[in-house]
Backbone as a printed PyTorch tensor [residue, N CA C, xyz], in Angstrom:
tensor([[[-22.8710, -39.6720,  20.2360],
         [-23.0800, -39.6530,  21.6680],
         [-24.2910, -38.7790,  21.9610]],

        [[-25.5140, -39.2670,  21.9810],
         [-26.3930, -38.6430,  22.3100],
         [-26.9160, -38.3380,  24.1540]],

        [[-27.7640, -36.8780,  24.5890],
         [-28.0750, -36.9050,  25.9650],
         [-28.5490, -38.1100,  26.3320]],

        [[-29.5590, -38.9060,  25.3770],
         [-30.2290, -39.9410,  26.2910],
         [-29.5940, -40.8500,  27.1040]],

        [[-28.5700, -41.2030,  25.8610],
         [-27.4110, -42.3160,  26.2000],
         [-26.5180, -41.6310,  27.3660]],

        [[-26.6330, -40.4050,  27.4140],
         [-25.7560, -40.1740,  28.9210],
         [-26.5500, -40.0600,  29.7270]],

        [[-27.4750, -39.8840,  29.8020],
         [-28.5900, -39.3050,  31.1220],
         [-28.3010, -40.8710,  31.8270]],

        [[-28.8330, -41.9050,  30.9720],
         [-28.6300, -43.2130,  31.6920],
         [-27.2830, -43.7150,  32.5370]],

        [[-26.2780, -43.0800,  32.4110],
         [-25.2830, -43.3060,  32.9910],
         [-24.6870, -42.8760,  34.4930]],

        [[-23.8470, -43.6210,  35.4890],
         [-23.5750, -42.9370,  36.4540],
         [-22.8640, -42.0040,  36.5370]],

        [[-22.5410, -41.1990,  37.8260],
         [-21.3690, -40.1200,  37.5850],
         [-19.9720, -40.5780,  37.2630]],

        [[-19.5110, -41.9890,  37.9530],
         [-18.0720, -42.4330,  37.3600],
         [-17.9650, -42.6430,  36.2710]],

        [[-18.9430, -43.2320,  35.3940],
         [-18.9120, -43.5660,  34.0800],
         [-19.1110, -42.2850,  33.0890]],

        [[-19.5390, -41.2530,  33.6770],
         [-19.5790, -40.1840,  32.7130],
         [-18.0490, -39.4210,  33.2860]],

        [[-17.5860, -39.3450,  34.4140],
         [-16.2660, -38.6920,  34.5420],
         [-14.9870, -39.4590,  33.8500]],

        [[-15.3390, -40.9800,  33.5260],
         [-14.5250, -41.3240,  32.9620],
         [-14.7730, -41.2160,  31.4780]],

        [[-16.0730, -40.9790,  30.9120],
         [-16.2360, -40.4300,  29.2960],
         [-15.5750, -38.9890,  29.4120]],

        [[-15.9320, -38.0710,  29.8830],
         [-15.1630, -37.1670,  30.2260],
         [-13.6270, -37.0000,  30.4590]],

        [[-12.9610, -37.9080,  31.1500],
         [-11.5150, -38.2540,  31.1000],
         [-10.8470, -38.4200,  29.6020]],

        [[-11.7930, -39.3800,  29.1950],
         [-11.3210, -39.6340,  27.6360],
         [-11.4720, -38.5990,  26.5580]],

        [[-12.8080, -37.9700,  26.5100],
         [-12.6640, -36.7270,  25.7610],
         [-11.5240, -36.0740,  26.0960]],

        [[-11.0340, -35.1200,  26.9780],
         [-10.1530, -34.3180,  27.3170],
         [ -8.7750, -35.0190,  26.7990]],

        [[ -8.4430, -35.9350,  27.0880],
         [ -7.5390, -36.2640,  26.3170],
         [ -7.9060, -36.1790,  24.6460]],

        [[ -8.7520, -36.5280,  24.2590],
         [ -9.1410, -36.6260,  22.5840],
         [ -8.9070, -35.0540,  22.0650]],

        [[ -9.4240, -34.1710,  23.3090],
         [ -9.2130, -32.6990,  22.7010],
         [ -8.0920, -32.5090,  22.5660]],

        [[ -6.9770, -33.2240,  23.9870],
         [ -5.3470, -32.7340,  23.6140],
         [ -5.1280, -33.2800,  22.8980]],

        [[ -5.2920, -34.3470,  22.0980],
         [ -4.4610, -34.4460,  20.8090],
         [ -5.1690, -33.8480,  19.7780]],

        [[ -6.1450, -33.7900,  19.4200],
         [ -6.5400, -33.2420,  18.1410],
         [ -5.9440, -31.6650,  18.5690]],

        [[ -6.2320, -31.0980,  19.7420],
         [ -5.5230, -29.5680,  19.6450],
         [ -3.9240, -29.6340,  18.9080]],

        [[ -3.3050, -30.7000,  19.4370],
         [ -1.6580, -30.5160,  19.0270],
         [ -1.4960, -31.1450,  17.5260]],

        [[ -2.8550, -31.8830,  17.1140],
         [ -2.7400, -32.0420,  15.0930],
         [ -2.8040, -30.3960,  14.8580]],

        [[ -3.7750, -30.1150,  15.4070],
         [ -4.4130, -29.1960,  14.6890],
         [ -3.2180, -28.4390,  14.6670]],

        [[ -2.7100, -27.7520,  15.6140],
         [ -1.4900, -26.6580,  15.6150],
         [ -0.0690, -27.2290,  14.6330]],

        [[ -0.0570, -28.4310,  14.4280],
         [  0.7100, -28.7960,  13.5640],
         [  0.1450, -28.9620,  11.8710]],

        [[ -0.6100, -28.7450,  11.9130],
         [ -1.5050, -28.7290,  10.1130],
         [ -1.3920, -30.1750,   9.7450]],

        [[ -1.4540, -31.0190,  10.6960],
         [ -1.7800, -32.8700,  10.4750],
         [ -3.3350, -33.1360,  10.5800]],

        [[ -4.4530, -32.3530,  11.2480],
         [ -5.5440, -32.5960,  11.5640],
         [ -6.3310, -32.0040,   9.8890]],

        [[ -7.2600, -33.0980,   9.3520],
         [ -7.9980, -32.7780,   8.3810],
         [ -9.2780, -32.6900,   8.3700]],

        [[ -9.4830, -33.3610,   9.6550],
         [-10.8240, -33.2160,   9.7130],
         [-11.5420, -31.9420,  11.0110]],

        [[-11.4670, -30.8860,  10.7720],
         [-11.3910, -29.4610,  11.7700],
         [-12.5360, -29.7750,  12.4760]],

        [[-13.7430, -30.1340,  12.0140],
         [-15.4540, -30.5330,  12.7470],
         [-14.7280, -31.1110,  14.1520]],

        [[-14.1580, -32.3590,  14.0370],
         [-13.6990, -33.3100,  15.1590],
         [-13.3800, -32.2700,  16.4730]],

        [[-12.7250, -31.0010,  16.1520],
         [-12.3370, -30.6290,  17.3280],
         [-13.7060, -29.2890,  17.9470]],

        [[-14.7330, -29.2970,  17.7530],
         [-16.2150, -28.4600,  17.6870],
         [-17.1240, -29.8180,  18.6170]],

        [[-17.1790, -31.1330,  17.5700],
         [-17.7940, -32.2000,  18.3000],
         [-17.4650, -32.2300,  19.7600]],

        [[-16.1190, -32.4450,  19.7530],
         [-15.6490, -33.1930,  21.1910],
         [-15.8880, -31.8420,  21.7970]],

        [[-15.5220, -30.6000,  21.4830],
         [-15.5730, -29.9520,  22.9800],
         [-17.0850, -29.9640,  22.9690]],

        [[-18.5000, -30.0630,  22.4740],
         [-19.7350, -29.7310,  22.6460],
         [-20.0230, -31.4200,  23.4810]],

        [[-19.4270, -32.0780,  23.0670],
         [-19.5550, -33.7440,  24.2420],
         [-18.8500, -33.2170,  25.1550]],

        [[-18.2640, -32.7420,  25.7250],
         [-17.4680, -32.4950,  27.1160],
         [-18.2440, -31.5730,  27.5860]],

        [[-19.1530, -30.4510,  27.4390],
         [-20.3280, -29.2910,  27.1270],
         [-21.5030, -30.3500,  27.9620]],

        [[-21.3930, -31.4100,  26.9570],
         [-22.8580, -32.5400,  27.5680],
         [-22.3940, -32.8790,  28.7740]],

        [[-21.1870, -34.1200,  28.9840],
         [-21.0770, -34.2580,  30.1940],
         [-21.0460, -33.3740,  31.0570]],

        [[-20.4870, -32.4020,  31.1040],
         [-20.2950, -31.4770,  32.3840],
         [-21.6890, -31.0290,  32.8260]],

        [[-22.3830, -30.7790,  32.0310],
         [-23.9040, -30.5170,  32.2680],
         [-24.3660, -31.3630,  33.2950]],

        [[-24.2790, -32.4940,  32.4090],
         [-25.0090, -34.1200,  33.0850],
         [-24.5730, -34.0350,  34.3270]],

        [[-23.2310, -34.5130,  34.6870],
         [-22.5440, -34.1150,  35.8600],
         [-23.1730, -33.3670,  36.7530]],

        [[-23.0290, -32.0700,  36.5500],
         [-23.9950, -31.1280,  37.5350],
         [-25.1270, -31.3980,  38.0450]],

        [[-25.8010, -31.7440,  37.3190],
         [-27.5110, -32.1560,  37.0540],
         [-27.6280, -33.2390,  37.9840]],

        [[-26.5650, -33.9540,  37.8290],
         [-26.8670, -35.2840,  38.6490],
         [-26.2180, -35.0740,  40.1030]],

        [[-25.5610, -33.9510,  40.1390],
         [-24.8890, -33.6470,  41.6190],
         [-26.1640, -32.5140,  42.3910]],

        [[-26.8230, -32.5730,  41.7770],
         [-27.6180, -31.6210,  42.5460],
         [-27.2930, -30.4000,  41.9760]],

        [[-27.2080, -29.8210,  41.2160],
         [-27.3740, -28.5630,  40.3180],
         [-26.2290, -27.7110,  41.0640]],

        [[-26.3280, -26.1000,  40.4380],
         [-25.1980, -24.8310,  40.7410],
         [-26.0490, -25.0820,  42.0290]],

        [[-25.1220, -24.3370,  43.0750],
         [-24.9890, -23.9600,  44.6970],
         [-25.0650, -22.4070,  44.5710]]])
């Protein structure tokens, strides 16, 4: 998931990539706390993509107030 590929996008379509991450974090959080998750990177990726959108988001709302 690169910025470019989000910059092009609207705000619903990035709140709903955003929707889906957050869920992706709650489950990999509840592998992880159970010692089922093997791959540990996965849960670093997704929160630094949720990091992007929220950025984007802002950016496209007209920045901090």
């Amino acid at each position: 998931m690169g910025v470019a590929d989000l910059r092009e996008k609207s705000i619903p379509e990035l709140k709903k990539d955003l929707e889906s991450l957050l869920k992706q974090r709650f489950k990999l959080r509840i592998l992880k706390s159970s010692g089922e998750l093997k791959q540990n990177h996965q849960v670093k990726q997704v929160r630094r993509n949720i990091a992007r959108i929220m950025t984007l988001i802002t950016e496209k709302q007209g920045g901090a107030k």
